[in-house]
ROSE-4610 file (N, C-alpha, C; in Angstrom, 1 decimal, always signed):
// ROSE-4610
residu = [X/X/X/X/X/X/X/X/X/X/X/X/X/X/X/X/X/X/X/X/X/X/X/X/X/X/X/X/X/X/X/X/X/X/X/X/X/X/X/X/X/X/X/X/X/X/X/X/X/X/X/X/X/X/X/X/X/X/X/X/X/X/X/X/X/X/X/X/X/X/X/X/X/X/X/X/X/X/X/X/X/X/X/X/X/X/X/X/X/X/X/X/X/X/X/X/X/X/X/X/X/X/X/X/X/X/X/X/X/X/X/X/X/X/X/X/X/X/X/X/X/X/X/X/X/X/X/X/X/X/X/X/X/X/X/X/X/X/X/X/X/X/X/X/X/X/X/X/X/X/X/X/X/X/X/X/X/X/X/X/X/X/X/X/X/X/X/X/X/X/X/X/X/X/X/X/X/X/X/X/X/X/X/X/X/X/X/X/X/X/X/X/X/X/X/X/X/X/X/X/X/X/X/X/X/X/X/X/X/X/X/X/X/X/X/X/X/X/X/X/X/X/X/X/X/X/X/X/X/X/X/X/X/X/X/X/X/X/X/X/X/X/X/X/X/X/X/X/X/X/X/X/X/X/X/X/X/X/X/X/X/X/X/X/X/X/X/X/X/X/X/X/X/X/X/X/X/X/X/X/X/X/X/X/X/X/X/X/X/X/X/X/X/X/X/X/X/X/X/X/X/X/X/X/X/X/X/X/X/X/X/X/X/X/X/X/X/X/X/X/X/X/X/X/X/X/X/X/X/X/X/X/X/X/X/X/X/X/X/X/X/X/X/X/X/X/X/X/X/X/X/X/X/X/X/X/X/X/X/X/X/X/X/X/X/X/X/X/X/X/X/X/X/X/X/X/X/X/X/X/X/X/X/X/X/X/X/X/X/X/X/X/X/X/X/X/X/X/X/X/X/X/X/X/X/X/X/X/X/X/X/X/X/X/X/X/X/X/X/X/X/X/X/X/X/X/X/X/X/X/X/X/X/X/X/X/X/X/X/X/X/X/X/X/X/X/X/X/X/X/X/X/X/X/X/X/X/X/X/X/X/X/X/X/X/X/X/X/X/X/X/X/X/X/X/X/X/X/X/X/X/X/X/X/X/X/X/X/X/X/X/X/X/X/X/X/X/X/X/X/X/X/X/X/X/X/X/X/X/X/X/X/X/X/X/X/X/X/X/X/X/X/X/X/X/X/X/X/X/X/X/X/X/X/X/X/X/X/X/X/X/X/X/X/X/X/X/X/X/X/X/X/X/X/X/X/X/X]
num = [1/1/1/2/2/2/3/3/3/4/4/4/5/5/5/6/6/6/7/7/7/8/8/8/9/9/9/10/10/10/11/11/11/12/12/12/13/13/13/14/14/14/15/15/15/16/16/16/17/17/17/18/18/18/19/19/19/20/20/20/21/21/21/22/22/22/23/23/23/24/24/24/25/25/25/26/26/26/27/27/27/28/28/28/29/29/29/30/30/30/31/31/31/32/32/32/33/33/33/34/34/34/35/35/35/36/36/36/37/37/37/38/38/38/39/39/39/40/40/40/41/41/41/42/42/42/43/43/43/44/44/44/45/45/45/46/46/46/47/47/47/48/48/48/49/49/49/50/50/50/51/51/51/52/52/52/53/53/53/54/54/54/55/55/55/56/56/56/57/57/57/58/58/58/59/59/59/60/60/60/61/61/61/62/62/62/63/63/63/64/64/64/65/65/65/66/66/66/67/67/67/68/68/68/69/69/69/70/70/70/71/71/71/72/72/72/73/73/73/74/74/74/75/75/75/76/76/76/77/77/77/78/78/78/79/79/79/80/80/80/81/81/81/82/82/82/83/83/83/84/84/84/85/85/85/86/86/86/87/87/87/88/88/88/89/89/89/90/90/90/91/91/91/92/92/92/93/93/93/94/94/94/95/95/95/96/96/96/97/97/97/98/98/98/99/99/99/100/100/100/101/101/101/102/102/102/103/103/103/104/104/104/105/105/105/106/106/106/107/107/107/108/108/108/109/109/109/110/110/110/111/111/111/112/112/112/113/113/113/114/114/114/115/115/115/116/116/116/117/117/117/118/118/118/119/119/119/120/120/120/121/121/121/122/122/122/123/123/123/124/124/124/125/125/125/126/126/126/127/127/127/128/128/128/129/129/129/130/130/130/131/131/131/132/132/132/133/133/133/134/134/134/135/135/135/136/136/136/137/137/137/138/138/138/139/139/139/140/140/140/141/141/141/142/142/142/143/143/143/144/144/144/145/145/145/146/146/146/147/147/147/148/148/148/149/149/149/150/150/150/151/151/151/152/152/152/153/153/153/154/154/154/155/155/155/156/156/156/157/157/157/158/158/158/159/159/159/160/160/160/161/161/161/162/162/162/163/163/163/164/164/164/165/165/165/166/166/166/167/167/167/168/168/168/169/169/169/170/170/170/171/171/171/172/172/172/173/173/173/174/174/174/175/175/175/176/176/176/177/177/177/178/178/178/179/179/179/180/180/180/181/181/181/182/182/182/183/183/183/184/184/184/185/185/185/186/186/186]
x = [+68.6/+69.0/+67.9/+67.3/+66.7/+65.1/+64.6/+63.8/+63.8/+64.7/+64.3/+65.1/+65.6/+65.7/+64.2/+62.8/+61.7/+60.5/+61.8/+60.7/+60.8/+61.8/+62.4/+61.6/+62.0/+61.5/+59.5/+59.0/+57.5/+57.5/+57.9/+58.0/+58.3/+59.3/+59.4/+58.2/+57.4/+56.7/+55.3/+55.6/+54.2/+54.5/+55.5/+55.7/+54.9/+55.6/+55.6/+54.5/+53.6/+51.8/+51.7/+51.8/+51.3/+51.7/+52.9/+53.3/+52.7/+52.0/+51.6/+49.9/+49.6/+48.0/+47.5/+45.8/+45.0/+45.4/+44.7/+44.9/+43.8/+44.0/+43.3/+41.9/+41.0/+39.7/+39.7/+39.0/+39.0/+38.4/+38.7/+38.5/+37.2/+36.5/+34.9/+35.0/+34.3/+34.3/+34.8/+35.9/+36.4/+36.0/+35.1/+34.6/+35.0/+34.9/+35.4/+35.0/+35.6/+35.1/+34.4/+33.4/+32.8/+33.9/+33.2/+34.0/+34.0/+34.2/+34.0/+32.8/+32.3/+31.2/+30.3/+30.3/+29.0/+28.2/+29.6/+29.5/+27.8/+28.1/+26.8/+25.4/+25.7/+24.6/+23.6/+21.9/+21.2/+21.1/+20.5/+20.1/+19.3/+19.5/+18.4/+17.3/+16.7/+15.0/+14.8/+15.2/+15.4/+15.7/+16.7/+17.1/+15.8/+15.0/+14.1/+13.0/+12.4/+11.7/+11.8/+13.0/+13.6/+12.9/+13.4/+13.6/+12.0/+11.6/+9.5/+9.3/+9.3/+8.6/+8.7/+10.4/+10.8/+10.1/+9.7/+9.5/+7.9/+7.0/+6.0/+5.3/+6.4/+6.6/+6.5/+7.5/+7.7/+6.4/+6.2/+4.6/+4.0/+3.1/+2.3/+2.7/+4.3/+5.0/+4.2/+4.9/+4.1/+3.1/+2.1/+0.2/+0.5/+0.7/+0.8/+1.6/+2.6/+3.1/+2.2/+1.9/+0.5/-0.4/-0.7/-2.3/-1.8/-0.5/-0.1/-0.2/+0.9/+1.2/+0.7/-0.1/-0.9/-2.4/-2.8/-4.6/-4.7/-5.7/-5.9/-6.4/-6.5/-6.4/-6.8/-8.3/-8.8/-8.9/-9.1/-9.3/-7.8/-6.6/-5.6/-4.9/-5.7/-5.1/-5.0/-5.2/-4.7/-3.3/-3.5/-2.4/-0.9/-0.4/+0.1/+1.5/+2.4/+3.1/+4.4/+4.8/+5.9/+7.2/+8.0/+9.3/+10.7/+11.4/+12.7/+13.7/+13.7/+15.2/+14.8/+15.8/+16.2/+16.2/+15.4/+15.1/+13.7/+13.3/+12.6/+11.2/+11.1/+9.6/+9.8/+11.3/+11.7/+11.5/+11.8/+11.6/+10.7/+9.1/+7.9/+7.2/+7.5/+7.4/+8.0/+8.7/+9.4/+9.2/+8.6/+7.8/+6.2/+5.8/+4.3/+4.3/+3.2/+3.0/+2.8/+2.4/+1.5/+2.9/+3.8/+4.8/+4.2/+3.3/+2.8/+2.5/+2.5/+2.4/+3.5/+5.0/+6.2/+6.8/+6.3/+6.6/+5.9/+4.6/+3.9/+4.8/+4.7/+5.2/+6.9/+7.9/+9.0/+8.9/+8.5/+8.5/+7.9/+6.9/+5.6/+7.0/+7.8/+8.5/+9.6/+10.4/+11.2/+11.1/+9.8/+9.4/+9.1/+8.5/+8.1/+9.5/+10.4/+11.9/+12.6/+12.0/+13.0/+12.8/+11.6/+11.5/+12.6/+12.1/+13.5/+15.1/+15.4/+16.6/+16.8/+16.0/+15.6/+15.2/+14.1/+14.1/+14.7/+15.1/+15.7/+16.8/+17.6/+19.1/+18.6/+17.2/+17.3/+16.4/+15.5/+14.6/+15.5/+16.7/+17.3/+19.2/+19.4/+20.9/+22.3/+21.7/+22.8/+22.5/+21.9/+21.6/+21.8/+23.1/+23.8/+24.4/+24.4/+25.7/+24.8/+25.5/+24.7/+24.2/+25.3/+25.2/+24.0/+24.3/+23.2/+21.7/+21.4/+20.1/+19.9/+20.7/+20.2/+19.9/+20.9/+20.5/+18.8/+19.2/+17.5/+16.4/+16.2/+15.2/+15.1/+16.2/+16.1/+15.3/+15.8/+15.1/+13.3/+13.2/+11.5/+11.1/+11.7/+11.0/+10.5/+11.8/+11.8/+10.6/+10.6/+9.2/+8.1/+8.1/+6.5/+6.5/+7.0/+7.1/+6.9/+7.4/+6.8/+5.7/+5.2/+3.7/+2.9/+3.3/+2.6/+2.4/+3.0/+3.2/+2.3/+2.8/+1.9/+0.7/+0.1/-1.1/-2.0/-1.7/-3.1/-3.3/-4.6/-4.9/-4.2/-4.1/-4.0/-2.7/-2.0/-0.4/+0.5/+2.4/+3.1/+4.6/+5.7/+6.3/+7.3/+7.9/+8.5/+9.7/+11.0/+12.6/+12.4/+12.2/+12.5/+12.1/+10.2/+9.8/+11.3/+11.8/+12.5/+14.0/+14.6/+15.9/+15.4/+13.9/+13.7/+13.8/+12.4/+12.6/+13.5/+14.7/+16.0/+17.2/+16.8/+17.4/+16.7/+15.7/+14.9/+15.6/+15.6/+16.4/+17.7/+18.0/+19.7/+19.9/+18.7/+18.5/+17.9/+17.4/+16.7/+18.0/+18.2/+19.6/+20.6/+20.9/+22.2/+21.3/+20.3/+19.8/+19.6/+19.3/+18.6/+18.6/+18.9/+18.8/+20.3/+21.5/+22.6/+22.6/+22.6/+22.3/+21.3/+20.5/+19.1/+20.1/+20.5/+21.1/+22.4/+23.4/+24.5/+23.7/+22.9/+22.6/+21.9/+20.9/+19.9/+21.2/+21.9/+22.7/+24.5/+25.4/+26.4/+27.3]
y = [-15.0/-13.6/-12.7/-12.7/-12.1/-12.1/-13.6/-13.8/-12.6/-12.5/-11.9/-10.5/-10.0/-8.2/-8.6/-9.0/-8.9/-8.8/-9.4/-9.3/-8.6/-8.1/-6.5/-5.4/-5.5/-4.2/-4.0/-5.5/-5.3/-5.2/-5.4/-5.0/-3.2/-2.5/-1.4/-0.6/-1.4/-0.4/-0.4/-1.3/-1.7/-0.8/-1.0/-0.1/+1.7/+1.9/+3.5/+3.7/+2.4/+2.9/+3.1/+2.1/+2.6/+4.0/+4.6/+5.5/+6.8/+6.7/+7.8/+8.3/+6.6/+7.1/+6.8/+6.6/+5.9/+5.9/+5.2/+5.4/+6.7/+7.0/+7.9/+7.7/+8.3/+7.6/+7.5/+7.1/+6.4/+7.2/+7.6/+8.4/+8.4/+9.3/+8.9/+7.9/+6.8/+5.9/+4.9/+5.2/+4.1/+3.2/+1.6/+1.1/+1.1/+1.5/+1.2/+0.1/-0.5/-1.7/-0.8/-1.6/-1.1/-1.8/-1.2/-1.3/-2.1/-3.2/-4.6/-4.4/-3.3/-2.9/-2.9/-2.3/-2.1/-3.2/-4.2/-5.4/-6.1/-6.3/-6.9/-6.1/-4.7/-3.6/-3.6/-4.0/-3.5/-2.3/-2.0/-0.3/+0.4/+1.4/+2.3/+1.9/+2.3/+1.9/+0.2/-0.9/-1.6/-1.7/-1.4/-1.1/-0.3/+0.6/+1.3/+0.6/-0.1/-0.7/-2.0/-2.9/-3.7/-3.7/-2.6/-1.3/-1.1/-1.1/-0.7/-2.0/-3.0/-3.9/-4.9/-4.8/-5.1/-4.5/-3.2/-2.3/-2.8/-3.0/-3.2/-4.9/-6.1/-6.9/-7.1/-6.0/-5.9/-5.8/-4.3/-4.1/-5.4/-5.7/-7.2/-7.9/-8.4/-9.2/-8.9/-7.5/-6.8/-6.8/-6.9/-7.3/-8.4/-9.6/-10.8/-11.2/-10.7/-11.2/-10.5/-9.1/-8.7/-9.8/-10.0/-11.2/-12.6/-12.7/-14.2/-14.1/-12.7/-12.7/-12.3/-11.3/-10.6/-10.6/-11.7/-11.5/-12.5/-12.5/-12.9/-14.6/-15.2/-16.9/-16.9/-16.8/-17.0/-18.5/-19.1/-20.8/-21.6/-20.7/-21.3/-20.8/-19.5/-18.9/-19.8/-20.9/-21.5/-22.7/-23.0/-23.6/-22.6/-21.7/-20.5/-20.6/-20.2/-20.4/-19.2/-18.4/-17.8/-18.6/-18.8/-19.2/-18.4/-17.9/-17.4/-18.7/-19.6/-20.5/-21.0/-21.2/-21.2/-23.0/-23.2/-25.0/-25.4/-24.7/-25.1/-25.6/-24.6/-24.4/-26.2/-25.8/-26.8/-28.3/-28.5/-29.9/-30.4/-29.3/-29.4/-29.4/-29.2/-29.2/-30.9/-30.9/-32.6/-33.3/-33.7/-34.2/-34.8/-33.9/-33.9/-35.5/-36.0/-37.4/-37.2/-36.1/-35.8/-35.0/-35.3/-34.9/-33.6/-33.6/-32.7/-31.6/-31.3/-30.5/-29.5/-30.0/-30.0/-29.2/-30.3/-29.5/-28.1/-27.9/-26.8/-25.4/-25.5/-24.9/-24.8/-25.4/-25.5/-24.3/-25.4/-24.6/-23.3/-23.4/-21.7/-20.6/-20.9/-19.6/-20.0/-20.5/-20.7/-19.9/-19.9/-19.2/-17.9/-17.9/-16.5/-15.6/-16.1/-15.0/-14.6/-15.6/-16.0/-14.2/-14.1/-12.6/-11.6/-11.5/-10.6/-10.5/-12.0/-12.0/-11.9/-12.0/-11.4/-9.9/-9.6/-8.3/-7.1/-7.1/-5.8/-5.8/-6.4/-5.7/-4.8/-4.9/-4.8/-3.7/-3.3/-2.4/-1.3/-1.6/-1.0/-1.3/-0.9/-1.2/-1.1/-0.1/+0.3/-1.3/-2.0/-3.4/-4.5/-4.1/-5.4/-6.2/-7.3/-7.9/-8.7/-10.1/-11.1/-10.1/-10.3/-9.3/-8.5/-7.3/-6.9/-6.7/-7.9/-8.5/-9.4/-10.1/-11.2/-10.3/-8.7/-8.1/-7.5/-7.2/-6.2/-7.3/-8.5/-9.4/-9.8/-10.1/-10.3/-9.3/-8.5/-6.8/-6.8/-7.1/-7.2/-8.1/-9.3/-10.8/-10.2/-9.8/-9.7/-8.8/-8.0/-7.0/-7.1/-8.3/-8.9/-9.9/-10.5/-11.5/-10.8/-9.7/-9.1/-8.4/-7.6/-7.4/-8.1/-9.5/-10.9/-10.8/-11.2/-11.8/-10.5/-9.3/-8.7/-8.3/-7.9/-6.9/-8.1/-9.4/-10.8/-11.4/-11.6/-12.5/-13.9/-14.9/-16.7/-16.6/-15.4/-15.3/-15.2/-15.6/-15.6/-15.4/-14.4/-14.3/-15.8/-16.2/-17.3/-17.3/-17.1/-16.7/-17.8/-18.9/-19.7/-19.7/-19.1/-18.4/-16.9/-16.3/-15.4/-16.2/-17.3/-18.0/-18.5/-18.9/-19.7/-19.1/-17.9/-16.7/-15.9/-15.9/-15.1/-16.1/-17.4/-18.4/-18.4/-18.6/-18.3/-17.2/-15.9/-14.9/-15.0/-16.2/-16.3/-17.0/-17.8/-19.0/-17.8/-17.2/-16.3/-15.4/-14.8/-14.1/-14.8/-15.6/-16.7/-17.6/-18.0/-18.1/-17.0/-16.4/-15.0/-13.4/-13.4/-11.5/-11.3/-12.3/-11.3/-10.9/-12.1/-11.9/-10.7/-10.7/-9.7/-8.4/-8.0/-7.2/-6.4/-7.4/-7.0/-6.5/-6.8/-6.8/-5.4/-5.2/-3.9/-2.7/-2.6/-2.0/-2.7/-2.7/-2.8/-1.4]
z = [-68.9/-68.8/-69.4/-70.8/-71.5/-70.4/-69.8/-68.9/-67.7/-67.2/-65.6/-66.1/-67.3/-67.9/-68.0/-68.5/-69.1/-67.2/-66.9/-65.5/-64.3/-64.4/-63.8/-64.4/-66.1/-66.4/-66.3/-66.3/-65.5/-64.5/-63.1/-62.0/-62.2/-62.7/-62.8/-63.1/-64.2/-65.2/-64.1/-63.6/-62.5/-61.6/-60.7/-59.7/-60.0/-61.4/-61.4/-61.9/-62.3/-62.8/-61.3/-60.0/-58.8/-58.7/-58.4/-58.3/-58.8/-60.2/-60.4/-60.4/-59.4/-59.5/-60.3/-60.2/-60.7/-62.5/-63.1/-65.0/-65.4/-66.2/-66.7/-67.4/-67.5/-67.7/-69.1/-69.8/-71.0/-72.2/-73.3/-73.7/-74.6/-75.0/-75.6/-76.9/-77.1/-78.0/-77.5/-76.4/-76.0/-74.7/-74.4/-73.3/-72.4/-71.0/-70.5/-68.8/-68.6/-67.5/-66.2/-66.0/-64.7/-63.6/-62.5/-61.4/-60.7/-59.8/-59.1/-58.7/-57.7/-57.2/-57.8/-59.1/-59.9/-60.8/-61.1/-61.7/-61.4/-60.2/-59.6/-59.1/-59.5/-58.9/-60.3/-59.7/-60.8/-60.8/-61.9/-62.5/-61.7/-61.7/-60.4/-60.2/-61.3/-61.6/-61.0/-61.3/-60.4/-59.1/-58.7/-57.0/-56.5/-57.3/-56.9/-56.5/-57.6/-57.5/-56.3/-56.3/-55.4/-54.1/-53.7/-52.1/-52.1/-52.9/-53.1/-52.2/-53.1/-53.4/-51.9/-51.8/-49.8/-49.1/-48.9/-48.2/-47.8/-48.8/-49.1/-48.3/-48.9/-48.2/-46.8/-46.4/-44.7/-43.8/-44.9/-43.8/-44.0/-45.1/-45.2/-44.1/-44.0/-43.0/-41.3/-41.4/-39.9/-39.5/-40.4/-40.2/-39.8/-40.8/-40.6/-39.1/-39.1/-37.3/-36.5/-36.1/-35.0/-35.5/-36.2/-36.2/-35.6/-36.0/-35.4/-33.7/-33.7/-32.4/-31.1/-31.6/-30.8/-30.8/-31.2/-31.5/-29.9/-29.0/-28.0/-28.3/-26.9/-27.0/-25.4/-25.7/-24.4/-23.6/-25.2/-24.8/-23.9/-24.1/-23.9/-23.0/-22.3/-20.9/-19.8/-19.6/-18.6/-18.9/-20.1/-20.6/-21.1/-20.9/-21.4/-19.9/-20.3/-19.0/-20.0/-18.8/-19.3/-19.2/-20.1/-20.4/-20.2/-19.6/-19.6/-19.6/-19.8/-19.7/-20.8/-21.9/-23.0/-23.0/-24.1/-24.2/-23.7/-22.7/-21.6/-22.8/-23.6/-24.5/-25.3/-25.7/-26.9/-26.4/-25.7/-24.8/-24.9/-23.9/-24.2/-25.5/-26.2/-27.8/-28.4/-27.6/-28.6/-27.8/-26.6/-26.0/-26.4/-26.7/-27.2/-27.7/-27.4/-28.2/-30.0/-30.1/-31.4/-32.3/-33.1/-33.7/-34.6/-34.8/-35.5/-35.2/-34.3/-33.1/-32.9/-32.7/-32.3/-33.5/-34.7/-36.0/-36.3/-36.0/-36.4/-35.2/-33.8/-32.9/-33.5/-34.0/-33.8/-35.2/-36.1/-37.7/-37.9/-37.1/-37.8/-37.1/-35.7/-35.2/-36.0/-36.9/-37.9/-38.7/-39.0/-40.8/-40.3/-39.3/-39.1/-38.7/-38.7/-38.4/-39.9/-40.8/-42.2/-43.3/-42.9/-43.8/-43.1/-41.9/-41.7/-42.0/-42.3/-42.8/-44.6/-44.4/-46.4/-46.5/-45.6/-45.8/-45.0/-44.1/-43.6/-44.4/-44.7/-45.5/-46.7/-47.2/-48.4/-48.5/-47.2/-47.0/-46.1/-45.4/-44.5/-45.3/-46.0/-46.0/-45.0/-43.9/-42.2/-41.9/-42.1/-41.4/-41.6/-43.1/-43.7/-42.9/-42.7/-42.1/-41.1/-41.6/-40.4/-38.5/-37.9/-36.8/-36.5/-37.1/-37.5/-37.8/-38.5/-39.0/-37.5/-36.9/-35.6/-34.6/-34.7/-33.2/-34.0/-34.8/-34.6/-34.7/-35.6/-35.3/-34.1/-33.5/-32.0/-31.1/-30.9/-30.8/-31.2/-32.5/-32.7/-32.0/-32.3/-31.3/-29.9/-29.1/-28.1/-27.1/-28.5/-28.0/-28.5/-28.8/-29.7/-28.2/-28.1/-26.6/-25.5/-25.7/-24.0/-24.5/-25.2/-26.0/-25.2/-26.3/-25.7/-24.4/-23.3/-21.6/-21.4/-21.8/-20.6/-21.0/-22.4/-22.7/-23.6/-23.9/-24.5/-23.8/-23.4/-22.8/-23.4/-23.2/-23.6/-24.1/-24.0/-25.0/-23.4/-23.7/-22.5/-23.4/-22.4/-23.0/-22.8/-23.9/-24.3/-24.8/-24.7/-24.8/-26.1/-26.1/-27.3/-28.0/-28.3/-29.7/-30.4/-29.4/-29.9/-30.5/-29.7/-30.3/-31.7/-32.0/-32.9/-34.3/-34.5/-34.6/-35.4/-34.7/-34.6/-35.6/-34.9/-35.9/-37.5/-37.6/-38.6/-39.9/-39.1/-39.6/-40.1/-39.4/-39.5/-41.2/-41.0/-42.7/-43.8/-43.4/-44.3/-44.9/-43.9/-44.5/-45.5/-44.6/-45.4/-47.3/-46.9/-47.8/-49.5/-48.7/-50.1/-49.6/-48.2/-47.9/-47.9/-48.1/-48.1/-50.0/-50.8/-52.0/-52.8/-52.2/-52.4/-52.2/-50.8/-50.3/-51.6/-51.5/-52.8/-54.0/-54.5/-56.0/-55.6/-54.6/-54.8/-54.3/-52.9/-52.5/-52.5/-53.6/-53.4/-53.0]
């Protein structure tokens, strides 16, 4: 009996804290808890710096993919074939007698998608969220491949450098850009 009078009158006293709105803030001297959100948010100057240093990253990143992607390959213009069906690249890739080969082609468009999933959340915060991060890497791929196909010589656009790529972004994210993301922007 004495049990559920003790657990009524906390359901009551609960009820009418809801009722009357938030608690009152805490008075000077006294600590008070940060907020779920803030818990994990560094300090400005940090976040600042963070958001610098991504930002900074990206470009480097951007030189580095134009030099990959876009520097001409005269020796290989006859070997060069455009791709639109999805596999088609990958096959020819794991085919190769030379494994090494398969692995450099499969892996270098792997790695090269992984910054974006690390970096745009954290340089762009509107672009949290898996979704997100796959449409717009997708989006750059997509226009670095047609770049490619139409304006280098020895380069061809290739739908499975972009799935790879894109996948790439998907590990980078999941790995360290959603984490990176929370901590600079919660």
């Amino acid at each position: 009996m004495v049990r559920s009078a003790l657990r009524l009158r906390t359901i009551r006293s609960a009820r009418s804290a809801r009722a009357t709105g938030p608690a009152k803030p805490a008075k000077s001297g006294q600590a008070s808890k940060p907020s779920p959100a803030a818990r994990g948010r560094l300090p400005f100057p940090l976040r600042l710096l963070a958001t610098l240093l991504a930002f900074a990253f990206m470009v480097a990143f951007a030189v580095v993919l134009a030099r990959l992607t876009l520097q001409p390959s005269p020796a290989s213009e006859a070997l060069t074939h455009t791709n639109l069906h999805p596999g088609r690249s990958l096959r020819a890739y794991l085919d190769q007698p030379a494994l090494r080969d398969a692995v450099k082609q499969i892996g270098g468009n792997l790695l090269l998608g992984v910054p974006f999933g690390v970096l745009v959340p954290v340089v762009a915060p509107r672009t949290r969220g898996i979704l997100r991060v796959l449409f717009l890497t997708a989006l750059v791929m997509l226009l670095v491949e047609c770049a490619q196909g139409a304006l280098v010589t020895g380069r061809a656009f290739d739908i499975d450098d972009v799935i790879l790529n894109t996948t790439g972004a998907l590990v980078g994210y999941l790995l360290l850009g959603r984490r990176l993301s929370r901590a600079v922007h919660s």
